[in-house]
C-alpha positions as CSV (number, residue, x, y, z in Angstrom):
1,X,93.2,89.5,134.2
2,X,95.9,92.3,133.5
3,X,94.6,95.7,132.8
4,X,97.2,98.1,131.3
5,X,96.0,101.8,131.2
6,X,97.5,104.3,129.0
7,X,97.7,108.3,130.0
8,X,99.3,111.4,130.1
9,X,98.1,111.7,133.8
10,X,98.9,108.5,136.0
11,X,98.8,110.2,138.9
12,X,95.1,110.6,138.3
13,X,94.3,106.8,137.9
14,X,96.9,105.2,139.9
15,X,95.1,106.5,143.9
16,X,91.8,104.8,142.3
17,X,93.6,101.5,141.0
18,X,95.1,101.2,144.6
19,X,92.4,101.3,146.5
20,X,89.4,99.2,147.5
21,X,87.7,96.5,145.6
22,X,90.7,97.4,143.0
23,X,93.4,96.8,145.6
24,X,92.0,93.8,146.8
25,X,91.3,92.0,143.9
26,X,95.7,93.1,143.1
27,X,96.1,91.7,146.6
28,X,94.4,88.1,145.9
29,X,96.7,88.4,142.6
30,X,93.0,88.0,140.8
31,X,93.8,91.1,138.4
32,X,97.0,93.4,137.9
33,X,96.2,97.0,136.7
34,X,99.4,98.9,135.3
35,X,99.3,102.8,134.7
36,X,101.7,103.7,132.2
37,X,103.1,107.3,131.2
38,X,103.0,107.9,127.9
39,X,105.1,110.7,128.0
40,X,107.7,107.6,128.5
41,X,107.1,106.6,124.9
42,X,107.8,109.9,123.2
43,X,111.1,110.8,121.2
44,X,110.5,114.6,121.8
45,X,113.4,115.7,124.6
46,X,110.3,118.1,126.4
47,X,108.2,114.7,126.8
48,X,105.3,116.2,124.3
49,X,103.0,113.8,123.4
50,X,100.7,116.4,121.1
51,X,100.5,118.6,118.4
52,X,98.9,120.9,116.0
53,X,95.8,119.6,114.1
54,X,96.2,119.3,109.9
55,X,93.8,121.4,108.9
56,X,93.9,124.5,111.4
57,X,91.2,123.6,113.9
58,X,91.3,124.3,117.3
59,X,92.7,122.4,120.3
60,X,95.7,120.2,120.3
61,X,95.8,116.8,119.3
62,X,97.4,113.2,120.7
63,X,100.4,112.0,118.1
64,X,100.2,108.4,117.1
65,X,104.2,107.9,117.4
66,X,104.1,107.5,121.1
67,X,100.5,105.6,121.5
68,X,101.8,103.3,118.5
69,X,105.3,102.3,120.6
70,X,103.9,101.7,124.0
71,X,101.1,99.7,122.4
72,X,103.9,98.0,120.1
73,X,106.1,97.4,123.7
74,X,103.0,96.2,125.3
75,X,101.7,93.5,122.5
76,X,105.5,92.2,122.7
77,X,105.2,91.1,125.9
78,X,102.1,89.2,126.0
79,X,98.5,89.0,123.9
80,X,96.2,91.5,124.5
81,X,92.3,90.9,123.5
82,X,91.1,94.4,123.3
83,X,93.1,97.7,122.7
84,X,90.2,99.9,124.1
85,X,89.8,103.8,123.6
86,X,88.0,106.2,126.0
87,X,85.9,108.5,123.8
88,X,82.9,110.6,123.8
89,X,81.8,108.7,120.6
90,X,82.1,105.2,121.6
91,X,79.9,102.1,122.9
92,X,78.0,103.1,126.0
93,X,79.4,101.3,128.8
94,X,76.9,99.1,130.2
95,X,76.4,95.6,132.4
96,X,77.2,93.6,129.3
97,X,79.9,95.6,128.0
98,X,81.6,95.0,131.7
99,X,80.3,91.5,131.6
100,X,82.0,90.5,128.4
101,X,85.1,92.2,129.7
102,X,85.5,90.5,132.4
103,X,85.8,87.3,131.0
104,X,88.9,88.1,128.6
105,X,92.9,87.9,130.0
106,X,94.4,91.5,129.0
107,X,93.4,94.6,127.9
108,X,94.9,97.8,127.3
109,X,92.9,101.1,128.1
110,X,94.3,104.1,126.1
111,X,93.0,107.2,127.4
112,X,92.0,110.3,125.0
113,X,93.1,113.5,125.8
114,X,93.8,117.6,124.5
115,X,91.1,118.0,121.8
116,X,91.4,113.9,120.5
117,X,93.6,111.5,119.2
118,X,95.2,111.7,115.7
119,X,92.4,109.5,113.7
120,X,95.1,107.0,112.2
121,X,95.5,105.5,116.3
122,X,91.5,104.8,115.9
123,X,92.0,103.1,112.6
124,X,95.1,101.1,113.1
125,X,95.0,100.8,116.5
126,X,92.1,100.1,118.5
127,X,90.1,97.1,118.9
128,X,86.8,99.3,120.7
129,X,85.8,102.0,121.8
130,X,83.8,103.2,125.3
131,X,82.4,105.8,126.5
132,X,80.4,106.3,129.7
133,X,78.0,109.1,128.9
134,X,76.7,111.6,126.3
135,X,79.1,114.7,127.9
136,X,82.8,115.8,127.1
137,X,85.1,115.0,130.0
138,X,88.8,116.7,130.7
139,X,90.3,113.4,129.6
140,X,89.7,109.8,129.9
141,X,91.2,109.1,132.9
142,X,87.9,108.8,134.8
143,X,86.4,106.7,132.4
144,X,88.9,104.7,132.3
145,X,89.0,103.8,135.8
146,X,85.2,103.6,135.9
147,X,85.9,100.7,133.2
148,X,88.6,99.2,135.5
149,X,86.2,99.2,138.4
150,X,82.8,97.5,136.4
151,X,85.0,95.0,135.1
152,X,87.2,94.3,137.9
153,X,84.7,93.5,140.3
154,X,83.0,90.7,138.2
155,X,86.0,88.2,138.6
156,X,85.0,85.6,141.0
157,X,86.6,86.0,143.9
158,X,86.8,89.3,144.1
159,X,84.0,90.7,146.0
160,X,83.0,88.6,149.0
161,X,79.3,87.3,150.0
162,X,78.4,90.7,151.3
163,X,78.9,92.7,148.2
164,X,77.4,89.7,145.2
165,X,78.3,91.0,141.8
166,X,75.3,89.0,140.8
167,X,72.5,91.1,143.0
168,X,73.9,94.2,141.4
169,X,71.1,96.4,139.4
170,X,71.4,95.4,136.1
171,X,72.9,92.2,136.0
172,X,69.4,90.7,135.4
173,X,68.2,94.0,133.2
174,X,66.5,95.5,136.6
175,X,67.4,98.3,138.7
176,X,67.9,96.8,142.3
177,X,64.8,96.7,144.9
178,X,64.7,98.8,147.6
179,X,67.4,97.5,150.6
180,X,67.3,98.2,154.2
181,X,69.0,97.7,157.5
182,X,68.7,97.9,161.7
183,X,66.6,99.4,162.9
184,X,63.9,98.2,161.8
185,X,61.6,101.1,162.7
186,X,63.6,104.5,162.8
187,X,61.7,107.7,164.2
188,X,58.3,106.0,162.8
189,X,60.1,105.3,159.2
190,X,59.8,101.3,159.1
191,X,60.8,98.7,157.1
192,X,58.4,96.8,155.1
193,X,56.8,93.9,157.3
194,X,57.4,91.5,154.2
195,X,61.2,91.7,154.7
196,X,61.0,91.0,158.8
197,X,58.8,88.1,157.7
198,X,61.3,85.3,157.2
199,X,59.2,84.3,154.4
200,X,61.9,84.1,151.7
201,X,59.8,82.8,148.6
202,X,57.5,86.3,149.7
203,X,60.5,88.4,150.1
204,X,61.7,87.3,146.8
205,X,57.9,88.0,145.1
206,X,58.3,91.5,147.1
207,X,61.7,92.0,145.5
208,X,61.1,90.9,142.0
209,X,57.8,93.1,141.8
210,X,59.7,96.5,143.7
211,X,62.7,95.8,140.8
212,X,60.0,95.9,138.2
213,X,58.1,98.9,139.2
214,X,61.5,100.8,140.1
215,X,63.1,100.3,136.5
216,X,59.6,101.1,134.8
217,X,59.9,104.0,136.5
218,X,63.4,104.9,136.0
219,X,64.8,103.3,133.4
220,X,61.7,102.1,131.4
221,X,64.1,101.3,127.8
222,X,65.1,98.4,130.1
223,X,61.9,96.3,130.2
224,X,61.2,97.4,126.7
225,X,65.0,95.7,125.8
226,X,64.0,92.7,127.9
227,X,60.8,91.9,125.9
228,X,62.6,92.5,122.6
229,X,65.1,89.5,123.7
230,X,62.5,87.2,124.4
């Protein structure tokens, strides 16, 4: 999978891409992530990429001449399946979302910035769009390497034994159980006798039933979403 993220700030995303799970599924060649500058792509000799809005509102505004060329250079080279945009307005990244993402070849991530992007880049442009929360954020740099991460981390091969994709909260609609580690008794706080048991078929019951009660509690539209599908 090749990830190709669009910005006016690579030196915000590229120290996340090139570090931990990220780096490591780049090492095992399982993904490539790209940052590109798209100050790069603009024809104005002081590298602006934004303007005034039509209109007279406030804030400035992200031109579609320089997102159209890099996107333009980009689909030249090879086939992307999603041209994705980071705004406060779009899908709500969740488990599927990342899911589904992670099962496609390339994808470029453009991220918004300044007040928004001129409306024509949404129209023409842009296969989807994400956000990752009801709240305005500087840019979408962080979002965009949130999306990077969730995604990244589902291609086989990429996390080892110890850190399963598939025990993550959410990948069966729960929040996680409770986990624990040595010691098994710390200052008089213990771990629950089931899991010293041994007893896997009882652990698992003990599991299941602490995942239930922890996303009825937490994040009850869950369950609710799980009886609708069925």
């Amino acid at each position: 999978m090749r990830i190709d993220i669009v910005t006016v700030l690579p030196e915000m995303v590229t120290p996340f891409v090139e570090t931990s799970i990220l780096k490591r599924a780049q090492e095992k060649g399982l993904a490539e992530i790209v940052v590109h500058n798209l100050r790069d792509y603009t024809t104005n000799k002081w590298r602006r990429v934004d303007d005034y809005p039509y209109g007279g509102a406030a804030g400035m505004v992200m031109q579609i001449e320089p997102v159209e060329r890099i996107i333009s250079h980009l689909k030249s080279e090879r086939d992307y399946d999603e041209v994705i945009f980071t705004s406060p307005d779009g899908e709500i990244l969740s488990q599927p979302i990342a899911n589904a993402l992670s099962l496609l070849g390339n994808i470029i991530i453009l991220c918004g910035h300044y007040k928004g992007v001129d409306q024509r880049i949404r129209e023409h442009l842009i296969t989807k769009e994400i956000s990752i929360g009801d709240y305005v954020l500087t840019g979408g740099e962080l979002p965009a390497a949130i999306i990077a991460d969730a995604v990244i981390r589902l291609i086989p091969g990429v996390l080892g034994d110890e850190e399963s994709a598939l025990t993550d909260s959410f990948q069966d609609g729960l929040l996680a159980p409770p986990i624990y580690t040595r010691p098994a008794d710390y200052k008089g706080w213990k771990v629950p006798e089931v899991l010293l048991s041994g007893h896997a078929a009882k652990i698992e019951e003990w599991n299941y039933a602490q995942a239930i009660e922890r996303t009825k509690r937490l994040r009850p539209y869950l369950l609710e979403d799980k009886e609708n599908h069925h």
